[in-house]
C-alpha positions in Angstrom: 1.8 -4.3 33.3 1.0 -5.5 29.4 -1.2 -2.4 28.7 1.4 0.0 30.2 3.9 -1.5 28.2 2.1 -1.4 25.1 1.6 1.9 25.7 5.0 3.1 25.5 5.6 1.2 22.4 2.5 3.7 20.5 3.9 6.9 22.0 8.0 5.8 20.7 6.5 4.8 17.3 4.2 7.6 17.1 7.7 9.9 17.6 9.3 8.0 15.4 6.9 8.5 12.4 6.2 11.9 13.5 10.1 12.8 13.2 10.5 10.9 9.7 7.3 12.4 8.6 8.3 16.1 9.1 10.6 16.1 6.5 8.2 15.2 3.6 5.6 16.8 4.8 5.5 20.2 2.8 6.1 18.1 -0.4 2.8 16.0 0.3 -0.4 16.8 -1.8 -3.3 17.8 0.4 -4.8 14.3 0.0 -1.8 12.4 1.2 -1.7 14.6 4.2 -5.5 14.1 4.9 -4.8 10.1 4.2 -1.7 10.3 6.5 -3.7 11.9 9.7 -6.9 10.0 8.9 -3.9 6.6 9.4 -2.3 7.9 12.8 -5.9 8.9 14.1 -7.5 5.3 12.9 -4.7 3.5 14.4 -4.9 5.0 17.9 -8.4 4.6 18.0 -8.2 1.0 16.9 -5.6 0.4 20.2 -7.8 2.1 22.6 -10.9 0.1 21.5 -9.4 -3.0 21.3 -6.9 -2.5 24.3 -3.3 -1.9 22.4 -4.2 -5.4 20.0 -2.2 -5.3 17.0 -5.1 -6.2 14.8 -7.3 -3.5 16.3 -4.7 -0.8 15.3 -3.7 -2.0 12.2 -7.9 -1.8 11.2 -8.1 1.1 12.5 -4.9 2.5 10.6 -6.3 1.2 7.4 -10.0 2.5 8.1 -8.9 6.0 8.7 -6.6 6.2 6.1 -8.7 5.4 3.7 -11.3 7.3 5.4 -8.6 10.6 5.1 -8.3 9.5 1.6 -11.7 10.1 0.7 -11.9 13.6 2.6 -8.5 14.6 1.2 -10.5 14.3 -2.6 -13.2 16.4 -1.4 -11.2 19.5 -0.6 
């Protein structure tokens, strides 16, 4: 029941981010977008490793966006 739960919670605040996102997106350098995708992907695959803990997807938020970040300079 916990894991189902936590699982709506990531798919209403990935909409939510995705929705405020959209409107700044076009005005983003390639590097921010890079360091904003490398975040949402770091941060879902922190939940699913760790089972939706809130540490797990906050490390794996920062990881890949600093991961994005570094990717984003190379283009």
């Amino acid at each position: 029941m916990k894991a189902n739960l936590v699982a709506k919670l990531m798919v209403g605040a990935a909409i939510a981010v995705s929705a405020t996102g959209c409107a700044s997106w076009d005005s983003m350098s390639g590097r921010q977008k890079s360091t904003v995708v490398g975040a949402g992907v770091g941060g879902v695959a922190g939940a699913a490793l760790t089972g939706g803990g809130v540490l797990g997807t906050i490390g794996g938020a920062a990881i890949g966006g600093v991961v994005g970040d570094q990717v984003g300079k190379r283009r």
